[in-house]
C-alpha positions as CSV (number, residue, x, y, z in Angstrom):
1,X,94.4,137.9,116.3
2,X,95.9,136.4,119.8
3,X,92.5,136.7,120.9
4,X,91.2,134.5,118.3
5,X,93.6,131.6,119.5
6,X,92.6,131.8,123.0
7,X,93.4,128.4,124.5
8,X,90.5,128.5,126.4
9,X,87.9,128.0,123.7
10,X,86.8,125.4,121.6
11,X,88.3,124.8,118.0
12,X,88.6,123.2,115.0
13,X,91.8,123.7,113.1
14,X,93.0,122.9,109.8
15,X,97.1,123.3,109.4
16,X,97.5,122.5,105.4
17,X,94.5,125.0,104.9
18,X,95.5,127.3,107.3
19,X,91.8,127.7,108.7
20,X,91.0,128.1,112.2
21,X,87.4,128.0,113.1
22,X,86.9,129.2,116.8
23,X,83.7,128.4,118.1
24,X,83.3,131.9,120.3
25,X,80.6,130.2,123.2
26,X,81.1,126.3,124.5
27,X,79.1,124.3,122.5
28,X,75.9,123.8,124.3
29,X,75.5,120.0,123.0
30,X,78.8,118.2,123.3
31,X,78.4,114.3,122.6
32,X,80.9,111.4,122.1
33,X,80.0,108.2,120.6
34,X,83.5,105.9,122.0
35,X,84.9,103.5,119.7
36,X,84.1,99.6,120.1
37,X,85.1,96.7,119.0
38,X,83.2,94.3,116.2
39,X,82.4,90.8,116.9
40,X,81.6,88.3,114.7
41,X,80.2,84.8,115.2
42,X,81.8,81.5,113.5
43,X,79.2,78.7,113.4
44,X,81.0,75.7,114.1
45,X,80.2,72.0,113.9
46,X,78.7,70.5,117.0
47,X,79.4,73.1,119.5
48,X,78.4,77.2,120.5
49,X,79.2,79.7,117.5
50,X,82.3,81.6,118.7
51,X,82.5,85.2,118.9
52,X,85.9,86.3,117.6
53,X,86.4,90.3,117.3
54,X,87.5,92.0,114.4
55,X,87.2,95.7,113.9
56,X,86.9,98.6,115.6
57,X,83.7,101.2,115.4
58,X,85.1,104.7,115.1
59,X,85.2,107.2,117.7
60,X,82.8,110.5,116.8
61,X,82.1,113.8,118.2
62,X,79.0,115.6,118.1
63,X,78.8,119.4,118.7
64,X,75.8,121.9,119.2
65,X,76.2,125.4,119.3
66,X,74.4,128.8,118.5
67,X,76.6,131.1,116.6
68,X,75.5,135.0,117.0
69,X,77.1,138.4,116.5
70,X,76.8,140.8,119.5
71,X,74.7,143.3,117.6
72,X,72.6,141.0,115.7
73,X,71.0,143.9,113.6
74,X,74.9,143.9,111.7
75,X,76.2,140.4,110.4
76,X,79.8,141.5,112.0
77,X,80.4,143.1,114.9
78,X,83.9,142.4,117.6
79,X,85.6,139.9,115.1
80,X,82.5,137.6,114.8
81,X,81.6,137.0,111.4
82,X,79.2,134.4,110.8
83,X,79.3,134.1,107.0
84,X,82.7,133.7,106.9
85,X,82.3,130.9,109.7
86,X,79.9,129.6,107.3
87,X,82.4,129.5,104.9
88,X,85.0,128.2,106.6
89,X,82.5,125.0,108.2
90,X,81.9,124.6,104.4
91,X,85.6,124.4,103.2
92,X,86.7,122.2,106.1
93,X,83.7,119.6,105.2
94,X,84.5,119.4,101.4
95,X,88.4,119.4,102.4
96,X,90.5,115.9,102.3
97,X,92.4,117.0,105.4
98,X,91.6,116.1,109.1
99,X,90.5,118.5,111.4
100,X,92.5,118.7,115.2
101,X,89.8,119.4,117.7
102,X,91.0,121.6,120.3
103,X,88.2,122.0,123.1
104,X,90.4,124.6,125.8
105,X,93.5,123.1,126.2
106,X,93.2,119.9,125.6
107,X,93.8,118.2,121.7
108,X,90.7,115.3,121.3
109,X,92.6,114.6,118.1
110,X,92.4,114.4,114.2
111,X,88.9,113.8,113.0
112,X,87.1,114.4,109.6
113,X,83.9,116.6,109.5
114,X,81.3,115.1,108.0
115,X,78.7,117.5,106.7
116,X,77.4,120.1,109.4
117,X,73.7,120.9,109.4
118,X,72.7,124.9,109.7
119,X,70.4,126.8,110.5
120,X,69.8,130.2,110.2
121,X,67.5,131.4,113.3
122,X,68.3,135.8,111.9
123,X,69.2,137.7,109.3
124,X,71.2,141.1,109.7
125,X,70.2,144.5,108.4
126,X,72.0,144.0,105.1
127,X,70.8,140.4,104.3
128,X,73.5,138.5,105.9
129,X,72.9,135.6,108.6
130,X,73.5,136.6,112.4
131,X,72.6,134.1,114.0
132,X,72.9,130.4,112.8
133,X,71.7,126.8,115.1
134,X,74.9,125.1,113.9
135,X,75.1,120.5,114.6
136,X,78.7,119.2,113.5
137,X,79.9,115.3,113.4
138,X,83.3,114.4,113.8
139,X,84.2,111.1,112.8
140,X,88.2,109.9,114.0
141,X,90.5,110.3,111.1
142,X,92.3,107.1,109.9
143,X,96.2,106.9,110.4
144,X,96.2,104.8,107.6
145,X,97.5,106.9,104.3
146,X,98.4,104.7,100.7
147,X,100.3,105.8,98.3
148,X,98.8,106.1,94.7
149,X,100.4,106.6,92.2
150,X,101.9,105.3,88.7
151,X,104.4,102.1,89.1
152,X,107.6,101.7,87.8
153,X,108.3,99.2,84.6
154,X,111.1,96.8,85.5
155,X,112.7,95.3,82.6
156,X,115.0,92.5,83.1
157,X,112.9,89.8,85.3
158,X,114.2,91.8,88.0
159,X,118.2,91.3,88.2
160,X,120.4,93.3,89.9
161,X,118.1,94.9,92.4
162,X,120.5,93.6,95.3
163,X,123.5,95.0,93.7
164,X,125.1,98.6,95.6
165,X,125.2,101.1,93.8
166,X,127.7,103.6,94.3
């Protein structure tokens, strides 16, 4: 299992879940789209619109890697199970929770995985895939979280809230 965690691969892991998808080979496609900022024009009377910024674009990842056992002939061989990476791609996508990308050492930080296209390139022996062509975006996660939720009733037109209570 240390092996699994090696810091010198690429990862995507998931704490509430407790999933860890290693990616076994670098990605062979590694892309990043860097956030921006939004501008805007005002028209204004009599003069040059003015360009006023107002949001920023979102930073993305894109990854491209080919997922294969050793002995492609049997869908798990060494550790390498690539239906239960499958899986795991599948749970982390439908998930609410942010992903941490790890690529080595160093943490790119919390994105959301949007859903990963896959294909399957081989089958194994017993029907399984082996080998799987697998394209993932990662979209930054917001730091923004609101609370939902049902609100209180406050009878009284709101007296005594500054009062101590003790």
């Amino acid at each position: 299992m240390a092996d699994d965690l090696s810091t010198d691969k690429a990862r995507l892991v998931c704490v509430p879940l407790k999933i860890t998808v290693v990616l076994e080979w670098w990605p062979t496609d590694v892309s990043r789209t860097l956030s921006s900022r939004n501008v805007s024009e005002l028209e204004r009377a009599d003069k040059r619109a003015l360009a006023v910024p107002t949001s920023l674009t979102t930073d993305s990842y894109t990854l491209g890697y080919t997922m294969r056992t050793t002995n492609h002939r049997r869908a798990n061989h060494d550790g390498i199970d690539v239906s239960q990476h499958l899986r795991d791609l599948e749970t982390l996508s439908k998930s609410k929770y942010p992903v941490q990308l790890m690529l080595g050492r160093n943490a790119e930080g919390m994105f959301r995985l949007e859903s990963p296209s896959v294909t399957i390139l081989e089958f194994a022996e017993n029907g399984r895939p082996s080998v799987i062509d697998v394209s993932l975006t990662l979209r930054r996660a917001s730091d923004a979280e609101v609370n939902v939720g049902l609100i209180r009733r406050v009878k009284g037109r709101g007296k005594g809230f500054a009062k101590k209570k003790g």
